[in-house]
LORO-132093 format. One line per field, with one value per residue (C-alpha): residue number from 1; x, y, z. Coordinates in nm, 2 decimals, always signed. Each point is the difference from the previous one (the first is absolute). Layout:
n	[NUM;...]
c1	[X;...]
c2	[Y;...]
c3	[Z;...]
END
This chain:
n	[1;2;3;4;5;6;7;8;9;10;11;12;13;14;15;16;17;18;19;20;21;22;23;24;25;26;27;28;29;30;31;32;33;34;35;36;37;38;39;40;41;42;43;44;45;46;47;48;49;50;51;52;53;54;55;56;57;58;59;60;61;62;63;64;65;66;67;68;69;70;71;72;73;74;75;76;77;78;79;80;81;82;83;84;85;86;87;88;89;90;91;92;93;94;95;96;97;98;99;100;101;102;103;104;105;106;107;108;109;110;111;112;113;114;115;116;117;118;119;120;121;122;123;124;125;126;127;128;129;130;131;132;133;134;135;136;137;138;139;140;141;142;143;144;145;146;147;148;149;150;151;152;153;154;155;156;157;158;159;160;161;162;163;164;165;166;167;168;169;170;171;172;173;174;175;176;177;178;179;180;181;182;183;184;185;186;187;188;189;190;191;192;193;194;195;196;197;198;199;200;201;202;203;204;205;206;207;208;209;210;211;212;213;214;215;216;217;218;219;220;221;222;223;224;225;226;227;228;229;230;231;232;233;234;235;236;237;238;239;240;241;242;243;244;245;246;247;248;249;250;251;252;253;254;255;256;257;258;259;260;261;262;263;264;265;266;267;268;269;270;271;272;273;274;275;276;277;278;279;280;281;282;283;284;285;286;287;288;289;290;291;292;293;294;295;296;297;298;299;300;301;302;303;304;305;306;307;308;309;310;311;312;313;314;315;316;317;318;319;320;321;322;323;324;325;326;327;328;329;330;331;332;333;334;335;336;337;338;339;340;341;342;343;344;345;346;347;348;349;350;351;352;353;354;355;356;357;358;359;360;361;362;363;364;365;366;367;368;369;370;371;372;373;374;375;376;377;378;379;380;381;382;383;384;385;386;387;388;389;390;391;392;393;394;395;396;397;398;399;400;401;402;403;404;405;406;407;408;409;410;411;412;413;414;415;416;417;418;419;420;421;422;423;424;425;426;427;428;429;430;431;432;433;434;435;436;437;438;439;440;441;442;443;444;445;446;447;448;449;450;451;452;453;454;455;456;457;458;459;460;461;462;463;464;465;466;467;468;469;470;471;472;473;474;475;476;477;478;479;480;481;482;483;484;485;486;487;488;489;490;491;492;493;494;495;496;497;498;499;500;501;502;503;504;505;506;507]
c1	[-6.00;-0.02;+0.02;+0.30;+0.19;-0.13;+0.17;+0.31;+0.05;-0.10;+0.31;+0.21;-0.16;-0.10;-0.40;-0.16;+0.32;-0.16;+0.26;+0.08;+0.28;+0.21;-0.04;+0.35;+0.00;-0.28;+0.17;+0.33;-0.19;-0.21;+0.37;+0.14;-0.35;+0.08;+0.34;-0.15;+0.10;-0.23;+0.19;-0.27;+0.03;+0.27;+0.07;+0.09;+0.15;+0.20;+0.04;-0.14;+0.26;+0.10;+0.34;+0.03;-0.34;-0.29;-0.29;-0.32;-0.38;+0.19;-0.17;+0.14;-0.14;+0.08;-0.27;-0.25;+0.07;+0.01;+0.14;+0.12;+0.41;-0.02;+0.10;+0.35;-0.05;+0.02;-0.26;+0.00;-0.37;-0.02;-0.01;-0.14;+0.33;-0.14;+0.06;+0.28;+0.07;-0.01;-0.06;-0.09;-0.27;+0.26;-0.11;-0.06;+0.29;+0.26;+0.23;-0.11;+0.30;+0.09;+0.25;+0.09;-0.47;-0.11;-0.12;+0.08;-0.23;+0.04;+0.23;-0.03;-0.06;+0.27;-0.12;+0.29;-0.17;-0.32;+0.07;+0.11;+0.13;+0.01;+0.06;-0.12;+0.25;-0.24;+0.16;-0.22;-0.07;+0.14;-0.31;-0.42;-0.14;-0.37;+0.04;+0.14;-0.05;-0.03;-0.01;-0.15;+0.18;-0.29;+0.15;+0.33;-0.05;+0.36;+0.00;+0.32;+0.35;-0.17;-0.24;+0.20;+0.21;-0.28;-0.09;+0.34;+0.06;-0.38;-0.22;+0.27;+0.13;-0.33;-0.07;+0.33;-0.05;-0.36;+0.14;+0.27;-0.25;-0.13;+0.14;+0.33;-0.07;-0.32;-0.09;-0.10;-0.04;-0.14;-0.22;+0.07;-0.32;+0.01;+0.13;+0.37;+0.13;-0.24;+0.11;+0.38;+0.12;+0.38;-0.13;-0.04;+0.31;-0.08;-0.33;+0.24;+0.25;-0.31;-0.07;+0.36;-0.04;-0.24;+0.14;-0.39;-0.03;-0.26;-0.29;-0.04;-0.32;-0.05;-0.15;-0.10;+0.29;+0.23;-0.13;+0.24;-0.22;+0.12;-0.13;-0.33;-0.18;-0.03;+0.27;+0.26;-0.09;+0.18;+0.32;+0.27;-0.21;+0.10;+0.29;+0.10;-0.28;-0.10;-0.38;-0.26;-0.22;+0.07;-0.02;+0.18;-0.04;+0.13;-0.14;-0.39;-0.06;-0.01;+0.06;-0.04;+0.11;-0.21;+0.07;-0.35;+0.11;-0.03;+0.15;-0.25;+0.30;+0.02;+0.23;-0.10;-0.41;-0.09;-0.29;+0.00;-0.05;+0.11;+0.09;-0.14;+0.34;+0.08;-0.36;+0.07;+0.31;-0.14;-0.29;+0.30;+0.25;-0.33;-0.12;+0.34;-0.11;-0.23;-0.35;-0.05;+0.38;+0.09;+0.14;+0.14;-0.03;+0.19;-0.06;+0.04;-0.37;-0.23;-0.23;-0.29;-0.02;-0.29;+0.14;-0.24;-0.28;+0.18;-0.01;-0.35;+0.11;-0.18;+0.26;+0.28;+0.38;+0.07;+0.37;-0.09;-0.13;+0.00;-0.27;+0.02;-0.02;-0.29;+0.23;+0.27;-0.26;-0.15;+0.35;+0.12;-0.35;+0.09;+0.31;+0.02;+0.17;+0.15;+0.03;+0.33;-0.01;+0.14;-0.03;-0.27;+0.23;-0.27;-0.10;-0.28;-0.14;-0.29;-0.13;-0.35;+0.04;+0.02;+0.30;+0.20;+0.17;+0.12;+0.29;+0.07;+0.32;+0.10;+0.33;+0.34;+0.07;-0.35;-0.12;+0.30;+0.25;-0.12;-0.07;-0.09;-0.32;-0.19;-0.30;-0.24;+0.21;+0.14;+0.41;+0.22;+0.09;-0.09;-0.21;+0.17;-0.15;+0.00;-0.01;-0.08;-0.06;-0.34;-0.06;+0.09;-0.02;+0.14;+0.08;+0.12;+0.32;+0.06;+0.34;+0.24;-0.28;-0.09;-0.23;-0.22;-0.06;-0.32;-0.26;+0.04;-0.23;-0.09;-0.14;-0.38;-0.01;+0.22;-0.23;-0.24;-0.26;+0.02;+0.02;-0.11;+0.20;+0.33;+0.15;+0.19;+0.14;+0.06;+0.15;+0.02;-0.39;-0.25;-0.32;+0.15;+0.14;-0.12;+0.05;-0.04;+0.05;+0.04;-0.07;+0.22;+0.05;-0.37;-0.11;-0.25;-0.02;+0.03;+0.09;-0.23;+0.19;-0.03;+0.13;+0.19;+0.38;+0.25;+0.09;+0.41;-0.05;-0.26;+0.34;+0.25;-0.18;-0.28;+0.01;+0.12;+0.39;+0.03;+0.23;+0.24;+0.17;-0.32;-0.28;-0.29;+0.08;-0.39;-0.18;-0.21;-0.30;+0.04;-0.25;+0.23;-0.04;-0.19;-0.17;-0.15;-0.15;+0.19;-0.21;+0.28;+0.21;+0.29;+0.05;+0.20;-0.11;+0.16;-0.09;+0.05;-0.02;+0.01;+0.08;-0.14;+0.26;-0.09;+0.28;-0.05;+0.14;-0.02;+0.06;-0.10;-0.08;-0.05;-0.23;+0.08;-0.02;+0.07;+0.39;+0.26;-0.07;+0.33;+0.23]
c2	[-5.83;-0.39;-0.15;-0.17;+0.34;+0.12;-0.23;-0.01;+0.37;+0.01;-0.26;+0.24;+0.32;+0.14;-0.02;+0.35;+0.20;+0.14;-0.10;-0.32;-0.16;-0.08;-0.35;-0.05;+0.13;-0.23;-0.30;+0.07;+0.02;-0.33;-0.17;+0.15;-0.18;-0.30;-0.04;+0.19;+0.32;+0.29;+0.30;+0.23;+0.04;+0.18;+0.04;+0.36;+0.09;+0.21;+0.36;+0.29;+0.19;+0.34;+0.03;-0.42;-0.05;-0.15;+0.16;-0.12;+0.02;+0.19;-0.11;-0.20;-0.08;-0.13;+0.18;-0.28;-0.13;+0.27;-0.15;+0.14;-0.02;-0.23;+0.13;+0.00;+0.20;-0.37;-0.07;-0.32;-0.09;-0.19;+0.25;-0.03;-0.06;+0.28;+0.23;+0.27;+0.16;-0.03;+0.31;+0.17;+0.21;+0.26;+0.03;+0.37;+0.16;-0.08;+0.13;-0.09;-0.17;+0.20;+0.01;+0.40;+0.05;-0.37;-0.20;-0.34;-0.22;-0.36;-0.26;-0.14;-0.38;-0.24;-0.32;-0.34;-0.31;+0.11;+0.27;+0.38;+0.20;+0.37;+0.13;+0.40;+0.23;+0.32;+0.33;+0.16;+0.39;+0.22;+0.13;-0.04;-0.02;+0.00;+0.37;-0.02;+0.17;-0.11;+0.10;-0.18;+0.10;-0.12;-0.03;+0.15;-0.16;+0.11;-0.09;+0.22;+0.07;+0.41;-0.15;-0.21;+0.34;+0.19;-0.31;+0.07;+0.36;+0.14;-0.31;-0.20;+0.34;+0.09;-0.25;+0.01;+0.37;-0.09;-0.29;+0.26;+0.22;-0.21;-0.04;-0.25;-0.34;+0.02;-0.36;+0.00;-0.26;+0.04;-0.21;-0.01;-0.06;-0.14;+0.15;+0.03;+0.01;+0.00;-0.28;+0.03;-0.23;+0.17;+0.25;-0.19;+0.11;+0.36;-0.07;-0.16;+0.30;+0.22;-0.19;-0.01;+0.40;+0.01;-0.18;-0.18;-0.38;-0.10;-0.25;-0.08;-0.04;-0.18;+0.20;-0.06;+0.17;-0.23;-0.30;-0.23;+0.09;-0.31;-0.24;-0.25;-0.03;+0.23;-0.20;+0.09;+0.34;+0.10;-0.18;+0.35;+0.11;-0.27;-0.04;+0.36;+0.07;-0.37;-0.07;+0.14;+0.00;-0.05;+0.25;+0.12;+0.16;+0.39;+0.08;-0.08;+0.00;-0.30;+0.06;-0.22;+0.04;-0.24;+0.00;+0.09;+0.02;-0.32;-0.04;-0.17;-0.11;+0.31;+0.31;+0.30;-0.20;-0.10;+0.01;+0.09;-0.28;-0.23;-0.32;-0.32;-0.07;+0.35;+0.03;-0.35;+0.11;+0.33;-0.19;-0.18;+0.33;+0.20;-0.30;+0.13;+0.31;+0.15;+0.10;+0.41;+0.06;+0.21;-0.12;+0.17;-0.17;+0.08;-0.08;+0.15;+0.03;+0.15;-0.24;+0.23;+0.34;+0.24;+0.11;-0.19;+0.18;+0.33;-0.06;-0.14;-0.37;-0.30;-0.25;+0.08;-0.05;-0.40;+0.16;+0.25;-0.19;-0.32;-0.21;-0.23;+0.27;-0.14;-0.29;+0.25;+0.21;-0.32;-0.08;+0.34;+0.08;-0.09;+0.24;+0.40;+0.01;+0.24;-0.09;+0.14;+0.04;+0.17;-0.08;+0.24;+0.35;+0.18;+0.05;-0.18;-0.07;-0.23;-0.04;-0.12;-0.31;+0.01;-0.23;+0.06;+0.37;-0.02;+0.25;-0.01;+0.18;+0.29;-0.10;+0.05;+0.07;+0.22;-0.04;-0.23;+0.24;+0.25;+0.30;+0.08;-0.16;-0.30;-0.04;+0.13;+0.27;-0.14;+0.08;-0.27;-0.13;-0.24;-0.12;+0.03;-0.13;+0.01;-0.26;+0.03;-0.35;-0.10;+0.36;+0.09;+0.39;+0.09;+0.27;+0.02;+0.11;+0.22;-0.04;+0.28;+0.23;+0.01;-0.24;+0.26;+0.03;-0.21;+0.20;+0.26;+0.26;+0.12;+0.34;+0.08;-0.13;-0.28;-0.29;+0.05;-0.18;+0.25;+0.34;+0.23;-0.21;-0.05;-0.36;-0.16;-0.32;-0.24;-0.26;-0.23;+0.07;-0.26;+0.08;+0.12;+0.29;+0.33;+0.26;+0.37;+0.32;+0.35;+0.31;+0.28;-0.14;-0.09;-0.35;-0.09;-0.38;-0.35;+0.00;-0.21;-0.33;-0.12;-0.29;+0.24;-0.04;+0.21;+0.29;-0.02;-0.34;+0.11;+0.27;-0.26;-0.33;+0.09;-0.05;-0.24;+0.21;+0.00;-0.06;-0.08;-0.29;-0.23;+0.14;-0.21;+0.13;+0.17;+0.17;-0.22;+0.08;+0.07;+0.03;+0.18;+0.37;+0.30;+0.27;+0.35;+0.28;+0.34;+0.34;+0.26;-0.04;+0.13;-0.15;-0.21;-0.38;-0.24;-0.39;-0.16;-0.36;-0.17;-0.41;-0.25;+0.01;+0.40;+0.10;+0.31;+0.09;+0.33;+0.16;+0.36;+0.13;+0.39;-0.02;+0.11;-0.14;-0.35;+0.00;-0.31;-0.26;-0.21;+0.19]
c3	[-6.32;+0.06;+0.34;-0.12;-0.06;+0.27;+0.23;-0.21;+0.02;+0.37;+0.07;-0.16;+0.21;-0.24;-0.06;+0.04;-0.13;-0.24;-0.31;-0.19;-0.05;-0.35;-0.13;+0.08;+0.37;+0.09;-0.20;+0.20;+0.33;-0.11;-0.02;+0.29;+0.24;-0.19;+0.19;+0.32;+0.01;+0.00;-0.15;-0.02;+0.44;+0.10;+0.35;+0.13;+0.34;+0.15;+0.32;+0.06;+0.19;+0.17;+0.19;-0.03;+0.19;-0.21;-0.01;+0.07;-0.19;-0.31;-0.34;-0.25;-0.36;-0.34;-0.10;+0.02;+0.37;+0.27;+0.33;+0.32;+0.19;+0.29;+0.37;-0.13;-0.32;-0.22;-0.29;-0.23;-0.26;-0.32;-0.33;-0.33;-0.25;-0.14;+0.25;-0.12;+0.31;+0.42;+0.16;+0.37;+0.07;+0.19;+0.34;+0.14;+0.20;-0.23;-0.27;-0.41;-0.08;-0.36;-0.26;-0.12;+0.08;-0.17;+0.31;+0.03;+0.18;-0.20;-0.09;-0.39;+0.06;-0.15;+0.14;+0.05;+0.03;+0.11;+0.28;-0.02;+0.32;+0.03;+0.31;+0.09;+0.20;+0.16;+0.15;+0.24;-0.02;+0.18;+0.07;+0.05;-0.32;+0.18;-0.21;-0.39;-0.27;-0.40;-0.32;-0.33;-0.36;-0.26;-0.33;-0.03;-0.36;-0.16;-0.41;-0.07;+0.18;-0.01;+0.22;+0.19;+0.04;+0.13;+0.26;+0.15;-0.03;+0.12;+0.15;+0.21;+0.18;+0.03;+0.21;+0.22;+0.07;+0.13;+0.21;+0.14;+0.09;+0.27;+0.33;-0.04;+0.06;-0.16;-0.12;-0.40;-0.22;-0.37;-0.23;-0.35;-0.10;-0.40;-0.34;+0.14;-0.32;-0.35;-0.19;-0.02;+0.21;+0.01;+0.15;+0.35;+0.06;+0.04;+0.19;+0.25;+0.00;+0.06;+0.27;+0.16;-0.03;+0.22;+0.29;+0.08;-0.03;-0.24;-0.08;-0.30;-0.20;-0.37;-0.24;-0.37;-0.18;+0.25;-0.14;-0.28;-0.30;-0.17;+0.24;-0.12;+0.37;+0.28;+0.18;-0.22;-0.02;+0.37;-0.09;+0.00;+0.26;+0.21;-0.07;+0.08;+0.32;+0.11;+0.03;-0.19;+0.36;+0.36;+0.32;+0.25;+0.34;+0.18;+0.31;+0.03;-0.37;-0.21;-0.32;-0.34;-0.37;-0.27;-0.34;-0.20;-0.35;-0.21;-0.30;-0.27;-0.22;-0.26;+0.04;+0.24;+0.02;+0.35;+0.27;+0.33;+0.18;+0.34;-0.06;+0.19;+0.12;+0.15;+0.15;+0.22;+0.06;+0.11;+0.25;+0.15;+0.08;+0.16;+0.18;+0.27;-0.04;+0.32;-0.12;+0.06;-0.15;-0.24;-0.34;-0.28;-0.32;-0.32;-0.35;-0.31;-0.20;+0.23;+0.17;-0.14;-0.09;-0.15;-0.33;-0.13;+0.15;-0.09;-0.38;+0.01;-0.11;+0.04;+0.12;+0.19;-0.15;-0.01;+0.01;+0.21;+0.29;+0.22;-0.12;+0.27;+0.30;+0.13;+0.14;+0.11;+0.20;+0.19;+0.14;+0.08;+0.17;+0.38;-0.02;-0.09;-0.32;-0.22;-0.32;-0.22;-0.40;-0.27;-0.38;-0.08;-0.05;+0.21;+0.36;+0.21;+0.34;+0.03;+0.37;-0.07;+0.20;+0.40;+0.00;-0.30;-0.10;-0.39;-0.11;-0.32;-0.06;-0.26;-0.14;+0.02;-0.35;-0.03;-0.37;-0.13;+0.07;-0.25;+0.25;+0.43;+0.01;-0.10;-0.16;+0.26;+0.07;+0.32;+0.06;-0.15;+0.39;+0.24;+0.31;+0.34;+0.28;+0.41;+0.27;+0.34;+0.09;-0.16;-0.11;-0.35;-0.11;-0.37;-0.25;-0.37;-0.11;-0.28;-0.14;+0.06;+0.17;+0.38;+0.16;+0.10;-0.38;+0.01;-0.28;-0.30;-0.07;-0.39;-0.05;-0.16;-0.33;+0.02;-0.02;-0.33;+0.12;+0.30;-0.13;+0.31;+0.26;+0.19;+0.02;+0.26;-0.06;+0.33;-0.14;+0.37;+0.04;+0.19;+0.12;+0.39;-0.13;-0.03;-0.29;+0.10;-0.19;+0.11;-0.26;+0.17;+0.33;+0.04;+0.05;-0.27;+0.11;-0.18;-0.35;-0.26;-0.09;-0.38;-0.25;-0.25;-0.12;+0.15;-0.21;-0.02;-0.10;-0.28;-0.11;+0.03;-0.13;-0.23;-0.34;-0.26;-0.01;+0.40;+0.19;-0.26;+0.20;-0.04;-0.17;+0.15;+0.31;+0.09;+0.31;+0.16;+0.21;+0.35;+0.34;+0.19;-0.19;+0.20;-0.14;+0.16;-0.16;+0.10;-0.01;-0.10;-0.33;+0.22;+0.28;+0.28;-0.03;+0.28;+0.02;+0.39;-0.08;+0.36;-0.02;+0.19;+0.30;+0.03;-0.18;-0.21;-0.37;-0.15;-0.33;-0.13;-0.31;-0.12;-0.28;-0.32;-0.40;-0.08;-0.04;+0.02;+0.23;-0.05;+0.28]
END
C-alpha cells in the first residue's frame, strides 16, 4: 500500500480494518473531504442506566472501540462508519434484558449527520448472582420442521425440567453455541420458539450453517445472523465470570467452505474488552469450531482440520493467558475436554441434535444433550446432559463382545471423561480397580451409523474414534459387571451390567 493511501484511508479511520472499500465508496468519501466533511466518523453517545441513575465503568463498544460510562453512567467516542452495531458489556448483578429467551444487549446504528445515540435502561436482580448457573446448546442444527418439532417437543422441556429441578430462583442463562438452524433460514423462527420454551435467556453464537451462503466475503456472510441476534462477537458479565462470544468461522466466498479462524479486527477488539478485565479471573469463552481438538490425532492424520480448528489460536491463547479460561464449542457432533494447558480448560460439546437428528446419540456415542455448568464465584464445576434421561446418566456400559477389536472385554463409555477422573469396575461386588482406556468407536454408534444404508436420514452419518472408551477383562462368562466412574468434583456415576450374549444396544 502507498504512503499516499495510507494517509488517505487513515483520515477516513479506516487503515488497519482489514477490508477495502468499493471504487465508488472511496470516490463519494473523496467528494465529501473536498467540501469538509468526514462521513466515515460517526459520533456515538449516549446512558448506561438502572432505576434513572447512570452507571458508572460499564463497557461500551462498536465493536472496534471499547470505552468505559463516566461517573454518571454517560459514554461518547468516535466510530468507524462501518460499525453496525453499539453494544454494553452487561455489567454483573443485573437482569439480561431479553425478548421471549433472545438477549438484547445492542442498538443497530442509524447514524443523522454524523452522530448516533442509544441510550441502555438496566434492571438490577433480585438477587446475588456471585452463584449462577449455565447451560451451552451446541448445534441444535434444525434442516426440517420434523426436526424443528423434536427441538420443541423433547430438547426445549428438557431443559426447563432441569432448570425446575433446582432450587427456585436459581439464576441460568444459556449459550447457543453455533448451527442454530442448518441452512434454512425460515427455520429461525422455531429456534426462537425453542428458546421461549424454555424460559432461559440466551447468547447467541454464529455458526457455519448460520452464515448467508450467498454472500462473496466473510463480511457478508453474518448478515441474517445479525439481523435476527446482533453481533457476531462481544461479552458480557454475571457475577465474577466474564464471559466472551467470537465468531471463528470465516466464510472464503463459496457455499458451506470456510476455516476456522479469528479475525484481526475481533482479536484488537478482544485485547481491548480484557484489558478491564482483572488478571486471575475467570472467563468463559464461546465459539462455535473448537479452538483445537485431537480428532486429528485419533485418526492418525497429519494435519489437523483447516475447518475443524482455529488456525490462529496461538494469538487467542496469548491474550487469554493472564485469566482462567474455559473455552465453549460445539460444531464437531462429538464430545471433548482438553485440559492440557494450566490456564485454559477446552469443552467441546456433544450436540443437541446428536448425529443430525437421525437417532439418541452422536457420533462418539455421547447422548444428543448439552453442557451445564456451575458457578460459585470464580469456581466452575460441570456435567453433561443427556436429553430426556437423568443427569446422573453420565456413562453406558456394552457387554463382552461388543467392540470387535475387543473380543474378551466389557466397555464402558464415559463420554464427559478428562484425565481427573477415575474409572472403576466391580465383578460381583468386588472392586477389581481402574479400567484400561482405549481410542475405539463406541459400539451403538457402530449399530446405528455404520454402513453405507445407515441411518437412513443421512447416510454419511459415521462413528468416529473416541479416547473416552474403557475396557476390563472379566474372569466369569456369567457374571455381575458394575462401572463407578467418579468425576473430577468427586461425584460418582454408576451403571451395571449382568453379562450375557451380545443383544440390542439401541434401548
Amino acid at each position: 500500500m502507498s504512503q499516499k493511501r495510507r494517509t488517505f484511508l487513515k483520515s477516513l479511520g479506516l487503515a488497519g480494518v482489514g477490508f477495502t472499500l468499493s471504487p465508488s465508496i472511496l470516490q463519494a468519501k473523496t467528494k465529501a473531504l473536498a467540501k469538509g466533511k468526514d462521513l466515515s466518523i460517526v459520533t456515538m453517545s449516549g446512558k448506561v442506566y438502572a432505576n434513572g441513575k447512570g452507571l458508572a465503568g460499564v463497557a461500551v463498544t462498536d465493536g472496534i472501540n471499547v470505552v468505559l460510562t463516566d461517573a454518571s453512567g454517560k459514554y461518547e467516542f468516535e466510530s468507524n462508519a462501518t460499525a453496525e452495531f453499539v453494544y454494553i458489556s452487561i455489567p454483573r448483578g443485573y437482569e439480561f434484558n431479553n425478548e421471549k429467551s433472545i438477549t438484547r444487549f445492542y442498538r443497530k446504528i442509524n447514524a443523522s449527520k454524523g452522530r448516533f445515540k442509544a441510550d441502555f435502561e438496566l434492571k438490577k436482580l433480585a438477587q446475588d448472582d456471585t452463584k449462577h448457573n449455565f447451560v451451552v446448546w451446541a448445534d441444535p442444527q434444525i434442516i426440517s420442521e420434523a426436526d424443528a418439532a423434536q427441538l420443541k417437543k423433547e430438547s426445549a422441556p428438557d431443559l426447563k425440567q432441569l432448570v425446575a429441578s433446582y432450587p427456585k430462583d436459581t439464576l441460568f442463562h444459556g449459550i447457543g453455541c453455533g448451527d442454530l438452524v442448518w441452512d434454512k433460514f425460515e427455520l429461525f423462527d422455531d429456534y426462537q420458539e425453542a428458546l421461549a420454551i424454555t424460559g432461559v435467556p440466551f447468547f447467541q453464537v454464529i455458526g457455519n450453517h448460520d452464515m448467508n451462503l450467498d454472500a462473496r466475503t466473510d463480511e457478508g456472510s453474518a448478515e441474517k445472523f445479525k439481523e435476527l441476534f446482533g453481533p457476531t462477537y462481544y461479552s458480557f458479565n454475571r457475577g465474577d465470570i466474564h464471559y466472551v462470544v467470537l465468531d471463528d468461522v470465516f466464510f472464503i466466498g463459496t457455499a458451506k467452505k470456510y476455516i476456522g479462524y479469528l479475525t484481526e479486527r475481533q482479536l484488537a477488539w478482544l485485547e481491548q474488552d480484557m484489558a478491564h478485565v482483572k488478571p486471575g479471573s475467570t472467563v468463559v469463552v464461546n465459539v462455535h469450531i473448537p479452538v483445537y481438538t485431537k480428532q486429528h490425532i485419533r485418526n492418525k492424520e497429519k494435519e489437523e482440520s483447516i475447518g475443524g480448528v482455529v488456525s490462529n489460536r496461538k494469538e487467542l491463547y496469548r491474550i487469554l493467558k493472564p485469566y482462567k479460561t474455559h473455552i465453549m464449542s460445539g460444531h464437531t457432533h462429538f464430545n471433548e475436554k482438553i485440559v492440557d494447558k494450566e490456564n485454559i480448560k477446552e469443552h467441546v460439546h456433544g450436540t443437541v441434535c446428536g448425529a443430525w437428528w437421525t437417532g439418541p446419540i452422536c457420533y462418539d456415542g455421547t447422548p444428543s444433550g448439552y453442557g451445564v455448568y456451575e458457578v460459585n464465584g470464580s469456581d466452575v464445576q460441570w456435567y453433561y446432559k443427556a436429553t430426556g434421561l437423568p443427569k446422573e446418566h453420565q456413562l453406558r456400559i456394552y457387554p463382552v463382545g461388543a467392540v470387535a477389536e475387543k473380543p474378551e472385554h466389557v466397555a464402558a463409555n464415559v463420554w464427559n471423561w478428562d484425565p481427573e477422573w477415575k474409572v472403576e469396575w466391580l465383578e460381583d461386588g468386588k472392586l477389581m480397580g481402574e479400567m484400561q482406556r482405549e481410542t475405539a468407536k463406541d459400539p451403538l454408534s457402530v449399530q446405528l451409523h455404520e454402513g453405507a444404508a445407515k441411518p437412513a436420514k443421512h447416510k454419511w452419518v459415521e462413528p468416529l474414534l473416541t479416547d473416552h472408551m474403557f475396557f476390563a477383562k472379566p474372569s466369569a462368562a456369567e457374571s455381575s459387571i458394575t462401572v463407578v466412574a467418579t468425576d473430577r468434583f468427586g461425584t460418582k456415576y454408576k451403571e451395571e451390567l449382568k453379562l450375557q450374549a451380545v443383544q440390542s444396544m439401541a434401548k
